[in-house]
C-alpha positions in Angstrom: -28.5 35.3 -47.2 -28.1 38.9 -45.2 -30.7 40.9 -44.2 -28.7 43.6 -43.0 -31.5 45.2 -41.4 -33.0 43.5 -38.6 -34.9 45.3 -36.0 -38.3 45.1 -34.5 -40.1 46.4 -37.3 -39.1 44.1 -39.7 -40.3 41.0 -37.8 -43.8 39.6 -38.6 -45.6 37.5 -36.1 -48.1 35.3 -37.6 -51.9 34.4 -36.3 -50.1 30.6 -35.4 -47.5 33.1 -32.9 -44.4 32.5 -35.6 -41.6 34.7 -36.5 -40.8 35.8 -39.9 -38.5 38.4 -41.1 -39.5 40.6 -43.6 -38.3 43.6 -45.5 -35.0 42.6 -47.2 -34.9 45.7 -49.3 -31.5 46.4 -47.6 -29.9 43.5 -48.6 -31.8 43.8 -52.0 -30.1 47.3 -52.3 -26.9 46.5 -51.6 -26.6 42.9 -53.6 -28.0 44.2 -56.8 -25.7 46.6 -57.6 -23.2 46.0 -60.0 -19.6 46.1 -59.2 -20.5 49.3 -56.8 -20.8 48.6 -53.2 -22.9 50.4 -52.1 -23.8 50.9 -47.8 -27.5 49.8 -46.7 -29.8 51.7 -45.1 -29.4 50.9 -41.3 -31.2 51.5 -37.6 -29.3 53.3 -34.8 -29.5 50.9 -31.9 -29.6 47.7 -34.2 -26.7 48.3 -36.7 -23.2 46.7 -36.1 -20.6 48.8 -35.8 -19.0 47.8 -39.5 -22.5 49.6 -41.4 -21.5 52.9 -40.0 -17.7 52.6 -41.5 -17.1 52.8 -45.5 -13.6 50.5 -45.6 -15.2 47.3 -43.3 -17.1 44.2 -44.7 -20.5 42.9 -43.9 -21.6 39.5 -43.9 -23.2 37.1 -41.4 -21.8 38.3 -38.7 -23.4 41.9 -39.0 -26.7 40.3 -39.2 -25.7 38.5 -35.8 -24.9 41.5 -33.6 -28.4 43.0 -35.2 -29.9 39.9 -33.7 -27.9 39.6 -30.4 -29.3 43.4 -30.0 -32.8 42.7 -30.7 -32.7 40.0 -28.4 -31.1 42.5 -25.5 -33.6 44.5 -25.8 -36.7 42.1 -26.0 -35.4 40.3 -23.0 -33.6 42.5 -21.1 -36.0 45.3 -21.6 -32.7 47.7 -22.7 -31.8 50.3 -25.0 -29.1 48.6 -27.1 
């Protein structure tokens, strides 16, 4: 499953201090059209670089550098 928009705001912390992502309406979006591709929504700072070009694929791995910069920026205190 993609998310294909991971970023602070889309990360619920629950009263027993858990994580949970919320907000899938970009990968929503994207997966329900038929047979026309169509290019999420996306967050400067977060997005890989493959949502700002029309002629690459997403998958898990965009979802991965979304994470890898949330977690730069949560632990390193940095602008990603």
């Amino acid at each position: 499953m993609l998310h294909l928009d991971i970023k602070p705001a889309n990360i619920f912390i629950t009263d027993d201090n858990r994580a949970v992502m919320i907000d899938f309406g970009a990968a929503h979006e994207v997966l329900s059209k038929e047979g026309n591709f169509i290019r999420p929504m996306y967050t400067p700072g977060f997005a890989a670089p493959e949502m700002y070009r029309r002629d690459s694929s997403m998958g898990p791995w965009t979802d991965i550098y979304a994470d890898w910069c949330l977690h730069l920026r949560h632990h390193a205190r940095l602008s990603p």
